[in-house]
N, C-alpha and C positions, 0 to 999 in steps of 0.2 A: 754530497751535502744538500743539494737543492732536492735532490729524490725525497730525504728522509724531513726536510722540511714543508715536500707538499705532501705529502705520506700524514705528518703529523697535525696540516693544517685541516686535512678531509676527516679522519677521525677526529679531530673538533668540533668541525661542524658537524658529524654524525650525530657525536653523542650528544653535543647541546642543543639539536633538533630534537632529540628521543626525549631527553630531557621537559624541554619548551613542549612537547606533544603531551605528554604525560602528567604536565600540570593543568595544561589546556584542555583537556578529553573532556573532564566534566561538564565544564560549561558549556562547549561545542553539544556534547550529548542533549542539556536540558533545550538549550535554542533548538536545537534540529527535533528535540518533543513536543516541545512547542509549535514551530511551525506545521511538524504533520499534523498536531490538534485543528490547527487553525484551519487549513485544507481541508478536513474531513469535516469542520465542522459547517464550510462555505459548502462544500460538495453537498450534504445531505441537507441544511438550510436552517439545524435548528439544534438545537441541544437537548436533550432526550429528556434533562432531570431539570428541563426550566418548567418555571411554576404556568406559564401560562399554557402549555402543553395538556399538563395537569389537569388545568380545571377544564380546557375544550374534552379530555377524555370523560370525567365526572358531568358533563353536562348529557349526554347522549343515555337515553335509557336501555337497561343491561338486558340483551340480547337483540340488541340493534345492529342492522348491517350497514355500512357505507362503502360504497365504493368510490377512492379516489381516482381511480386511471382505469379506463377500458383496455383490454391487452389487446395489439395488437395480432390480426390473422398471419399464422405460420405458413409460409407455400408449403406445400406440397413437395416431395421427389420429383426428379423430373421422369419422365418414363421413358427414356433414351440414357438410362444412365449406365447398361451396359449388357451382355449377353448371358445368363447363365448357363455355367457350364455343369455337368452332374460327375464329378468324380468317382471312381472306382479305387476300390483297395486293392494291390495289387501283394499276390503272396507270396 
C-alpha cells in the first residue's frame, strides 16, 4: 500500500509540473527575449533604428569614409612551428 501511495504521489507531481511548465513556457520565453535584447543591445551600445543614429548618418556627405577603430597588427606564424615533411604515394 505505501508503494502505490508513493508511486501515485510522484506521478502527481510529474504531471502537475508538466502541467505548471506548459502554462509557464510562454512567459519564461518572452522575459528570456527580452533579457537577450537588453544584453545585446548593452553589448553593441545602441539600437540601430533609433532616430539619433539616423540623423549622425544623414549628416556626413555621400561618399565619405570614416574610420571608427584602427585594427589592430596580426603577428605573424611563428617560424619554429614545425618541420616539413614531403610525402610520397606509395602503389
Amino acid at each position: 500500500m505505501v508503494f502505490l501511495k508513493t508511486l501515485l504521489i510522484i506521478l502527481l507531481v510529474y504531471y502537475g509540473l508538466k502541467i505548471l511548465f506548459r502554462l509557464l513556457k510562454p512567459y519564461l520565453m518572452k522575459y528570456i527575449a527580452k533579457k537577450a535584447g537588453q544584453r545585446f543591445e548593452q553589448t553593441f551600445g545602441h539600437n540601430p533604428y533609433d532616430a539619433n543614429t539616423q540623423k549622425r548618418k544623414s549628416k556626413d556627405k555621400e561618399g565619405s569614409v570614416s574610420i571608427d577603430q584602427i585594427p589592430t597588427k596580426k603577428k605573424g606564424s611563428k617560424s619554429d612551428v614545425g618541420e616539413y615533411v614531403d610525402y610520397e604515394e606509395i602503389d
